[in-house]
N, C-alpha and C positions, 0 to 999 in steps of 0.2 A: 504494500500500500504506500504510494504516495507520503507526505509529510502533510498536504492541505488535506488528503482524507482523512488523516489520523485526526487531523485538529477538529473538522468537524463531527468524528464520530465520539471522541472525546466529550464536545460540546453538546452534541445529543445525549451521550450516555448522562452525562451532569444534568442536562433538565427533561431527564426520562419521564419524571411521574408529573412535570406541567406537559409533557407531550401528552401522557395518559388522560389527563384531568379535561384536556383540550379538545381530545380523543372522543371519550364519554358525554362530553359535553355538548360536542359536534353532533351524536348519534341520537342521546335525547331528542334534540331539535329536528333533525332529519326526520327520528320515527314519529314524531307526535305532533311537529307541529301543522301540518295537514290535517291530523285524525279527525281533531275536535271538529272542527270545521266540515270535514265529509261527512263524518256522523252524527250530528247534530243541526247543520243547518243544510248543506246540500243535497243530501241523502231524501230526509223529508219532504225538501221544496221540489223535489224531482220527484219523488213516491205521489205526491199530490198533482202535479202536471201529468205525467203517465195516468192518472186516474180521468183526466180531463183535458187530451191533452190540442182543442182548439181554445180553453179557457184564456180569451189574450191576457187576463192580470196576472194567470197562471204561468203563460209565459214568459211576462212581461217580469217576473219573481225568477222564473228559471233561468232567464239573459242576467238577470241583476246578478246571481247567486253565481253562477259560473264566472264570471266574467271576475269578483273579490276571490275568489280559489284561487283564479290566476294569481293576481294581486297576494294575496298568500303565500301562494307557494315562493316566493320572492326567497322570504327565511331557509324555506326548505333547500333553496338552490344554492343558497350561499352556505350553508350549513354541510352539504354534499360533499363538495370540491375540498371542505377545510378536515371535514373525517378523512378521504382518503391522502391528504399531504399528511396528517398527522397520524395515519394509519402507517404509511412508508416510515416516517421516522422513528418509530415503536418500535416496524419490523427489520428497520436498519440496527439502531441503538441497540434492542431487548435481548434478553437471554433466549429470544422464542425463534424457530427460525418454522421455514417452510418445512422441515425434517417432524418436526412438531404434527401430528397425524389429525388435532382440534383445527389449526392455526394453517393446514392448508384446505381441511372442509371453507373454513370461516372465508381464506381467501377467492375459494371456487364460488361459493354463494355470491359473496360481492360481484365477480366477473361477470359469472353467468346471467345473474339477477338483477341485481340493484345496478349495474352499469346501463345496459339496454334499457332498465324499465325509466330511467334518469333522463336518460336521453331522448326517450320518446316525452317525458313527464316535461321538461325544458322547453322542446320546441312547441307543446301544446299552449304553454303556459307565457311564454315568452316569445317565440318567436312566429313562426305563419302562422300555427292554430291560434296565438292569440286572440281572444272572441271580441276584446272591445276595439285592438285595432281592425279589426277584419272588417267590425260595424261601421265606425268611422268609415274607412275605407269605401265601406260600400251605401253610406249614406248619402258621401260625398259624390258617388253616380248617381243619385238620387232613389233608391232601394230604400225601401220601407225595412223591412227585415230578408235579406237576400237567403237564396237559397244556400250561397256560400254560408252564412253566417250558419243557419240552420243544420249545415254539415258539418262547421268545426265544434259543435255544439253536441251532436250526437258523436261524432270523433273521438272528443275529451270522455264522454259521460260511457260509452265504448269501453273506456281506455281503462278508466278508474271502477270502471267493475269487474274490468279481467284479473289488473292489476293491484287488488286492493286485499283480497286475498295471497297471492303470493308475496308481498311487502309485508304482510302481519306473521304468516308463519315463517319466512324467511328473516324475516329481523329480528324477530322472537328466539327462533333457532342460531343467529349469530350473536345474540345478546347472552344466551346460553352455553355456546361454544368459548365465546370470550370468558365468561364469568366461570365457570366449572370445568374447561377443560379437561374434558372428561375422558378424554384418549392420549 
């Protein structure tokens, strides 16, 4: 190794348990700070629209509602990026390596899982799914409610019921691979 790697792996090992703290801290917000919000306001205002679903107040609640998720998930995106920098420095720094049989489950779930479903979760919420620029967008050709709009709507709401199940047993199970190491 190098003399710069040493010094930075030196400097990781010395503030290993603010890496961890930061770690932990990141993944809270990652897993929960969407939840409350899907299951308590979006979940509902969409159960009630699908019950009724030309009610225009009905949807006129279901645009509104989609549209602060986005606006939400904000935390979750910034929270994502910062678990895995401070995931790398754990598994740079830690006594744990990929040899460790918990600690490569833990990193295939991320890979497989929560990378894809992030990626998909980002561009919904921020980039072209966007629902309130889409609106704009399309208000400004003078579209009442375009059918664009109506698709990145059903797209996101798609998205977060395939995906909302494997996020809860998948985070759950690496919340448990972390904490219990059980292999």
């Amino acid at each position: 190794m190098s003399t710069m790697q040493d010094a930075v792996l030196a400097w990781l090992q010395s503030h290993y348990l603010q890496f961890k703290f930061a770690h932990l801290l990141a993944a809270m917000i990652w897993l929960w700070s969407t939840s409350v919000a899907y299951l308590h306001y979006l979940l509902p205002i969409m159960r009630q629209w699908q019950q009724s679903p030309a009610d225009a107040r009905l949807i006129a609640r279901r645009n509104w509602a989609m549209e602060r998720f986005d606006e939400g998930a904000t935390l979750e995106h910034i929270a994502f990026p910062l678990l895995l920098t401070t995931g790398l420095c754990l598994l740079w720094a830690g006594p744990w390596g990929p040899q460790s049989l918990w600690l490569a489950l833990k990193l295939t779930l991320v890979v497989l899982v929560f990378l894809p479903i992030e990626c998909c979760d980002y561009w919904l919420a921020h980039g072209s799914g966007n629902k309130a620029r889409v609106r704009r967008r399309e208000q400004c050709a003078g579209a009442a409610l375009s059918p664009r709009y109506e698709a990145a709507i059903q797209r996101h709401w798609w998205f977060l019921i395939a995906s909302t199940p494997a996020i809860v047993a998948t985070g759950l199970s690496v919340v448990y691979l972390a904490v219990v190491k059980p292999m």
